[in-house]
C-alpha positions as CSV (number, residue, x, y, z in Angstrom):
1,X,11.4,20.3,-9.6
2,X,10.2,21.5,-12.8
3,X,11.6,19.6,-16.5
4,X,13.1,20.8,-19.0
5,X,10.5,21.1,-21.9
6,X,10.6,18.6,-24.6
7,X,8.6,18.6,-27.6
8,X,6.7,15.0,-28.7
9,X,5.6,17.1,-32.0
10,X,7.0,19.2,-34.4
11,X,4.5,21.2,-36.2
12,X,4.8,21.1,-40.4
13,X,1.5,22.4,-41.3
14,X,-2.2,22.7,-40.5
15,X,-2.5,19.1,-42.2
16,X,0.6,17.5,-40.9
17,X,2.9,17.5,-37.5
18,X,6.0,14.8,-37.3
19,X,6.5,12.3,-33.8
20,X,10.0,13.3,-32.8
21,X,11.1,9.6,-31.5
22,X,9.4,6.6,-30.1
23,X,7.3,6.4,-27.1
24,X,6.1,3.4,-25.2
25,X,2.4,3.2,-24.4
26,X,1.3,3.6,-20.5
27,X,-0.1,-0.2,-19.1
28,X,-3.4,0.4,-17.1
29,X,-4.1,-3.2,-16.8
30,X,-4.0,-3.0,-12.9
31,X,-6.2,-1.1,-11.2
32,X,-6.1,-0.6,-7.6
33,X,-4.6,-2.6,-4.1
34,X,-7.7,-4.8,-3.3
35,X,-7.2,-6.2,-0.2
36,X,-4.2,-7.6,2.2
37,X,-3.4,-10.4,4.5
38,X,-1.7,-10.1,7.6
39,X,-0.7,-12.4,9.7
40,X,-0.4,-12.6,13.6
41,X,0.5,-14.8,16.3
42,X,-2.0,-12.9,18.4
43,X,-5.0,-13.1,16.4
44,X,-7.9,-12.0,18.8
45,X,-5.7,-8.7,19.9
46,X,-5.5,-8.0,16.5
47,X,-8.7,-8.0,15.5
48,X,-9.7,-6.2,18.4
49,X,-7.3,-3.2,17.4
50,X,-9.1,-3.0,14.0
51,X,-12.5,-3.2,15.5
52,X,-12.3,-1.7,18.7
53,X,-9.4,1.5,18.3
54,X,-10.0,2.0,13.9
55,X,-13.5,0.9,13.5
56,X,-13.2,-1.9,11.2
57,X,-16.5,-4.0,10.7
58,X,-15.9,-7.5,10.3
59,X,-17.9,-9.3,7.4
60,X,-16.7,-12.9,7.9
61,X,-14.9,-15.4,9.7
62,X,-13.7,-18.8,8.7
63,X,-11.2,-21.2,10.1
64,X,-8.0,-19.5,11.1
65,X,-9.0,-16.1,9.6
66,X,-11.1,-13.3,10.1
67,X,-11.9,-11.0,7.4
68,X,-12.8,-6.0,7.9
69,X,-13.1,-3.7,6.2
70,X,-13.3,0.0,6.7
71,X,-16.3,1.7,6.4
72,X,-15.8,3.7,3.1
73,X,-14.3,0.1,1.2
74,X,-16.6,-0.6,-1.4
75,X,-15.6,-4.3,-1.4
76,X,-16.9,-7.0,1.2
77,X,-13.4,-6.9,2.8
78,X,-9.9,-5.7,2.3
79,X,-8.1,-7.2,5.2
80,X,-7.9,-10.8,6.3
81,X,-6.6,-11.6,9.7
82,X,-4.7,-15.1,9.9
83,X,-3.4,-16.5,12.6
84,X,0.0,-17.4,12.5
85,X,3.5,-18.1,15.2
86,X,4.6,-14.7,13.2
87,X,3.8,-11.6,12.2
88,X,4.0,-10.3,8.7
89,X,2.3,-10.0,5.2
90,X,0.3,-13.4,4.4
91,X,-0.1,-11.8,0.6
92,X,-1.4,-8.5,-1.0
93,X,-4.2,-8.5,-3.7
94,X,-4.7,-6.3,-6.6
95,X,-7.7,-5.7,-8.8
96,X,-7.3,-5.9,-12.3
97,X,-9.0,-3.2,-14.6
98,X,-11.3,-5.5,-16.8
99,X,-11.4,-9.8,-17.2
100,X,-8.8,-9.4,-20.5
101,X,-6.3,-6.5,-18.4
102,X,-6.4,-10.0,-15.7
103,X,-5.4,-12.9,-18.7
104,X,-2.9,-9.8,-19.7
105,X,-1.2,-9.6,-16.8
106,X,-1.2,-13.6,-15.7
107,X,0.7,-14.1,-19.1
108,X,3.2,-11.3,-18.7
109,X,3.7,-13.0,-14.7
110,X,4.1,-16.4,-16.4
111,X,6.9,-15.2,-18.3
112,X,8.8,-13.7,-15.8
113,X,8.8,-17.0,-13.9
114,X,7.4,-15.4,-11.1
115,X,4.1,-17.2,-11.1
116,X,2.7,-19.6,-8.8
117,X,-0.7,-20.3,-10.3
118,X,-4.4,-20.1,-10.4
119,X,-6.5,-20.7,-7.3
120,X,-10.6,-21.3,-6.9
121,X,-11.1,-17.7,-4.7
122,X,-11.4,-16.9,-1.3
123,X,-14.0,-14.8,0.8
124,X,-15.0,-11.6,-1.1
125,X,-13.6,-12.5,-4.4
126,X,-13.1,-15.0,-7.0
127,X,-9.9,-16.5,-9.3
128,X,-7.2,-15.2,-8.6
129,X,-3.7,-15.7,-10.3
130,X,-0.9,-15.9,-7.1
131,X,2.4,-15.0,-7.7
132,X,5.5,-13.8,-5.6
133,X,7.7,-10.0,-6.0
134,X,11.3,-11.4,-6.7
135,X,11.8,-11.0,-3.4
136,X,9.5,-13.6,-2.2
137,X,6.6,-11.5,-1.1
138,X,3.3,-13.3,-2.2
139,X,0.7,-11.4,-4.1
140,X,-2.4,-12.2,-5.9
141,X,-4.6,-10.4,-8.7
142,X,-7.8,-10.9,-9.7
143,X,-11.0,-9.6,-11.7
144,X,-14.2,-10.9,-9.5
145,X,-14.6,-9.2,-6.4
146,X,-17.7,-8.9,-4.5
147,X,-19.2,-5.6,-3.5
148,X,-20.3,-4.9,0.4
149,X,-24.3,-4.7,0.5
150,X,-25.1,-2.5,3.5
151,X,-28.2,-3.7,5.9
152,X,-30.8,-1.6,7.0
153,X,-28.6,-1.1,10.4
154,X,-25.6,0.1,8.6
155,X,-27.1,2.0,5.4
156,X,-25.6,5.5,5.3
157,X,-27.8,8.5,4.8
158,X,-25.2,9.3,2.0
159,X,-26.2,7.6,-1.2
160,X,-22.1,7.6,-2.4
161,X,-20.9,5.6,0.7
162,X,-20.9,1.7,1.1
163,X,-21.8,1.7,4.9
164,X,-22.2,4.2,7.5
165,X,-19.9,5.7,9.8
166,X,-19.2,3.2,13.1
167,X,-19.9,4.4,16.5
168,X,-16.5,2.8,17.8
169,X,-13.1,4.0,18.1
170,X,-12.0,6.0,15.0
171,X,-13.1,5.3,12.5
172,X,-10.5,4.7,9.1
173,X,-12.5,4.9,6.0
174,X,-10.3,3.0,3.6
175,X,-7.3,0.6,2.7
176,X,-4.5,3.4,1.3
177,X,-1.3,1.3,0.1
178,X,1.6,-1.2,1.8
179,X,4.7,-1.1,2.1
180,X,7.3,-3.9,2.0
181,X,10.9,-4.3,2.8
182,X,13.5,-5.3,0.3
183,X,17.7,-6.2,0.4
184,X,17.1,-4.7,-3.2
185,X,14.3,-2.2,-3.8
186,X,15.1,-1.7,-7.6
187,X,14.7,-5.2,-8.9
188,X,11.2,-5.1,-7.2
189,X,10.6,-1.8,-8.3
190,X,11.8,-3.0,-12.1
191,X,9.1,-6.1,-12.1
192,X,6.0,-4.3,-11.1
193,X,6.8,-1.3,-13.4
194,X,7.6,-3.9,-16.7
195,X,5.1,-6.7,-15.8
196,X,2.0,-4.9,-13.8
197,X,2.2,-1.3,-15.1
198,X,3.3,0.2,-12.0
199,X,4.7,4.1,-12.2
200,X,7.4,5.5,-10.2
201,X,6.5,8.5,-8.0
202,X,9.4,8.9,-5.7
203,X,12.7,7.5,-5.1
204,X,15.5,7.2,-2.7
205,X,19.0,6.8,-3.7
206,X,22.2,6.8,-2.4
207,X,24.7,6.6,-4.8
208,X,23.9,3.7,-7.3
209,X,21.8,1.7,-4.3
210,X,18.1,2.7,-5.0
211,X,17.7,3.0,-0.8
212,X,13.2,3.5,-1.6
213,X,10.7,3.9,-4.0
214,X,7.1,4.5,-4.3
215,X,4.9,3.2,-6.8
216,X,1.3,4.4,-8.1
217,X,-1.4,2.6,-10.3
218,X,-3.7,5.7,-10.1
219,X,-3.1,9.8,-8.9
220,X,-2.6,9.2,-5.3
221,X,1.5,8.9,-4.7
222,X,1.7,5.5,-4.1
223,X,-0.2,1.8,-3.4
224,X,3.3,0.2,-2.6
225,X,6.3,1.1,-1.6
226,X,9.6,-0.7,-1.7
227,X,12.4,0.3,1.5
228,X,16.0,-0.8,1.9
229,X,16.0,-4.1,4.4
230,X,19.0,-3.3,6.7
231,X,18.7,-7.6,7.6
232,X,19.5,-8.6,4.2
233,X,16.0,-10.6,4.6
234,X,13.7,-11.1,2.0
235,X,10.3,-10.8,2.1
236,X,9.2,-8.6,4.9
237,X,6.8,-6.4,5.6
238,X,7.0,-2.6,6.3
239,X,3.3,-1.4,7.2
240,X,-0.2,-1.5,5.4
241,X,-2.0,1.9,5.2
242,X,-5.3,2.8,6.3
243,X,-6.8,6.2,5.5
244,X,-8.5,8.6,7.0
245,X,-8.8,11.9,5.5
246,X,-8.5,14.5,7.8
247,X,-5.2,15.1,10.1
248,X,-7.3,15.9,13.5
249,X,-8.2,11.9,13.3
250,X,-4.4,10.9,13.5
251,X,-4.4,13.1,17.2
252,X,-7.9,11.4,18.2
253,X,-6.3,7.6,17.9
254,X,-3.3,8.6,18.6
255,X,-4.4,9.5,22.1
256,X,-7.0,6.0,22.0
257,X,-4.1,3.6,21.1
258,X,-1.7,5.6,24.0
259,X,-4.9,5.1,26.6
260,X,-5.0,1.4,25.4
261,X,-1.4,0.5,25.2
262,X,-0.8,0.4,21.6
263,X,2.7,1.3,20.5
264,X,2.9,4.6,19.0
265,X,6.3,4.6,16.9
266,X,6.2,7.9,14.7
267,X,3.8,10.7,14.7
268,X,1.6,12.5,14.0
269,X,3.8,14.3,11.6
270,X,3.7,15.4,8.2
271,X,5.8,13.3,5.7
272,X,8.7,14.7,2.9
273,X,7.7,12.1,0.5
274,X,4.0,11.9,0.1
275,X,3.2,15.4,1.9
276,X,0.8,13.3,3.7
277,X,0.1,14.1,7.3
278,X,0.8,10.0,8.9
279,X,1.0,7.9,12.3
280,X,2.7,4.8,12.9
281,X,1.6,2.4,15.6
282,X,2.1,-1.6,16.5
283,X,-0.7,-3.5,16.4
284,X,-0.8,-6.3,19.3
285,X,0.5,-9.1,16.7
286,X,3.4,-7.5,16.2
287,X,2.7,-5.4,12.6
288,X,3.1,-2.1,11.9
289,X,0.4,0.0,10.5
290,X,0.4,3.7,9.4
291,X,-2.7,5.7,9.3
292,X,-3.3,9.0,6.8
293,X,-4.3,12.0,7.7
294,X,-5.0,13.4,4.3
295,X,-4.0,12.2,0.9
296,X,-1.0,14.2,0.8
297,X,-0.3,15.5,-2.7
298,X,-2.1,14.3,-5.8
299,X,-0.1,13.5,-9.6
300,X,-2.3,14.7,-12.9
301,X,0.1,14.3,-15.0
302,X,1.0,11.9,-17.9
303,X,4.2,12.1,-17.7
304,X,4.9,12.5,-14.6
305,X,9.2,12.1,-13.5
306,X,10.1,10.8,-10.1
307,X,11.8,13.2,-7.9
308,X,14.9,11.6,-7.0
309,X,16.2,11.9,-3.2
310,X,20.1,11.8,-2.7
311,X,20.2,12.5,0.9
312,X,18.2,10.1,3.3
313,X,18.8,12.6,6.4
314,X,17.0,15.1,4.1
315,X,14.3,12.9,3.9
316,X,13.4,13.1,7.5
317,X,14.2,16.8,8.2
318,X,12.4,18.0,5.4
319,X,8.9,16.7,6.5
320,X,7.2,18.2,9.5
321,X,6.9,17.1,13.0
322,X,9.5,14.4,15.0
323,X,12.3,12.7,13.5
324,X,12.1,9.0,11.8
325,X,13.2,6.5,14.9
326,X,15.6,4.3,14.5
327,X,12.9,1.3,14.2
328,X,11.4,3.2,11.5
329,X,14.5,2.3,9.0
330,X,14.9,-1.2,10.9
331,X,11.7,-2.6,12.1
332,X,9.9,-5.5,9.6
333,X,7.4,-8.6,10.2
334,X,8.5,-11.5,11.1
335,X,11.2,-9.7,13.2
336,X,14.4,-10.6,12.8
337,X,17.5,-9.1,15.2
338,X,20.1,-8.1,13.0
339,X,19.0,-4.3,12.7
340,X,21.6,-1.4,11.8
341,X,20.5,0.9,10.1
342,X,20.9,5.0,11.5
343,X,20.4,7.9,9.5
């Protein structure tokens, strides 16, 4: 995949070397995928899949909602369980890097017209600036965000790690990335990269239609991920990710959620895009959520280009393991019928 070197410098002497062009300056005022909302019109068979199958601890509840997280999140949650008549993304929350990246990033929102406006907090954090993806899904970023302060029950022997590891299910250990579903992946793709500082890891194409992308804020390949809605509907959402670390974990709930009648869609297998070794299951409500095995491949560099896919059939056979499904392409929260897509 390798680029075709380009010089930024041309040397003149030991006391001189000339810029050859202009370049822009990276945007790190967003720092990581904080937390995520999902919603479910079967809100108790939810939250027992997170607590009972993936080992998610549950730090509060309040009203309608319930709030996890996994036992290697340093925050005091990163998932909030609301009920709801449908399934789908309630909103996804991003840390920003420092308070003045946060008043940064609210004014470049503003002036995309995309914002929606301050709010007090919620559970776990505080202010937060809401705002929508041109495609209608609601996000949030913030600054103040409360840390998880393990009890005496759940202190881990190791001094690096937030909690200890659960005696239930299997355990994930952290919130990885979502993914959302999009009639038009670019233009969503376009506002996070020029208004958050989002970089492009990996794309889909076919033709001129950008068909996928995948978006990082850090070295793993991607927090979000934008894929082609076959429904035209705007909105939806894909999967959320929750990590794990080793591939062996992905065969250990694989055979849990198969024991307990939890949908396994896709998987164990190991991904083209990403590298990452994955698993796909329904939770009762309705969502889908993948699970990582490993991190798959990691970027270092600075200027790193997207490798660009042409050939979405060479997507799936070039990864390891079974074939996408047909729901994989098709398949969103809140479910709607009109699904066409084959590869």
């Amino acid at each position: 995949m390798g680029k075709i070197y380009q010089p930024a410098f041309t040397f003149k002497s030991t006391s001189e070397v000339v810029l050859n062009g202009t370049y822009g300056e990276p945007n790190f005022d967003v720092a990581q995928l904080a937390h995520v909302e999902l919603l479910s019109p079967k809100p108790q068979e939810s939250l027992d899949f997170f607590t009972e199958i993936l080992g998610m601890q549950v730090t509060h509840q309040e009203g309608q909602s319930v709030y996890l997280r996994a036992y290697e999140d340093v925050y005091k949650n990163t998932l909030k369980i609301t009920e709801s008549k449908e399934a789908g993304l309630g909103h996804a929350a991003w840390r920003s890097s420092s308070p003045n990246a946060l008043l940064r990033r609210v004014e470049a929102i503003q002036k995309s017209g995309l914002g929606q406006g301050w709010i007090e907090g919620d559970e776990g954090h505080g202010v937060a600036y809401q705002f929508t993806t041109p495609d209608g899904h609601r996000m949030e970023i913030l600054w103040d965000q409360e840390y998880y302060v393990a009890s005496d029950i759940d202190r881990s022997k190791l001094k690096n790690r937030p909690s200890r590891r659960p005696n239930k299910g299997v355990p994930v250990r952290r919130i990885d990335h979502i993914n959302l579903m999009t009639p038009d992946p670019a233009k969503n793709t376009e506002f996070l990269m020029e208004d958050l500082g989002f970089k492009l890891t990996e794309k889909i194409v076919n033709g001129e239609q950008t068909l996928g992308t995948w978006l990082s804020l850090s070295n793993i390949v991607h927090e979000i991920a934008f894929m082609n809605d076959p429904t035209g509907s705007r909105g939806r959402l894909h999967h959320i990710c929750y990590w794990y670390g080793s591939p062996q974990h992905l065969y250990d709930v694989a055979d849990l959620c198969k024991d307990n009648d939890i949908h396994v869609e896709l998987g164990p297998r190991k991904h083209s895009i990403s590298q990452a070794h994955c698993l796909y299951v329904y939770e009762p409500g309705g969502n889908r959520i993948e699970l990582f095995g490993d991190a798959g491949y990691l970027i270092f560099d600075p200027s790193w280009e997207a490798p660009l896919w042409d050939n979405l059939p060479q997507v799936d056979a070039r990864g390891l393991g079974a074939g996408f499904t047909e729901s994989y392409w098709n398949y969103g929260t809140p479910v709607y019928k009109k699904e066409v897509a084959k590869i």
